[in-house]
Residue, then its C-alpha position, 0 to 999 in steps of 0.5 A: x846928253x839927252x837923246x833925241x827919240x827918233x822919228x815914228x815911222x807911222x804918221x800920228x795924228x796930232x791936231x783935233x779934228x773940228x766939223x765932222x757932226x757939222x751939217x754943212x761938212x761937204x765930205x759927209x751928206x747930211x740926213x736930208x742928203x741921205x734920204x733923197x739919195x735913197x729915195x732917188x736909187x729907191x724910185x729909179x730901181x722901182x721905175x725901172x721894173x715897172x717899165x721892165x714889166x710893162x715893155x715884158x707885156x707889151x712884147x707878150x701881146x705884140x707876139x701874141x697878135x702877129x702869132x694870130x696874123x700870120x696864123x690868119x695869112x697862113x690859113x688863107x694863103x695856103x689852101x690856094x699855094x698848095x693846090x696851084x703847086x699840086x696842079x701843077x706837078x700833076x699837069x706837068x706828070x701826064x707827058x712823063x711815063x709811070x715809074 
């Protein structure tokens, strides 16, 4: 009586595997695939630190300008905030006795 071998526990491969080198295989992307896929990651990363470095200089000079506007304000505006408030602390002090 010949026994019968028993069953792998491991799956085996037994049927031949066709189509893999096949260009039209939609697992594998083919070379041209490929390439516009790396082209695109390529010039999306590449656009992406362009409009990062050019918003970075925008922001420099946009500071830079309302550092010099409100610098411009501040010269003009507080010569007269300082002598109205000055005024009139010493307006207000004559009726107070010294010290």
């Amino acid at each position: 009586m010949t026994q019968k071998p028993p069953e792998p526990s491991i799956p085996v491969l037994t049927d031949v595997v066709y189509g893999l080198d096949d260009d039209e295989s939609p697992a594998y992307p083919s070379e041209t695939e490929a390439l516009i896929a790396e082209l695109q990651t390529r010039l999306a990363a590449e656009t992406f630190a362009l409009a990062e470095e050019l918003m970075r200089g925008a922001f420099a000079e946009l500071e830079a300008h309302l550092f010099e506007q409100i610098s411009g304000r501040l010269r003009e505006r507080l010569p007269d905030l300082i002598d109205s408030i000055l005024r009139e602390h010493l307006a207000g002090g004559d009726d107070e006795p010294p010290g």
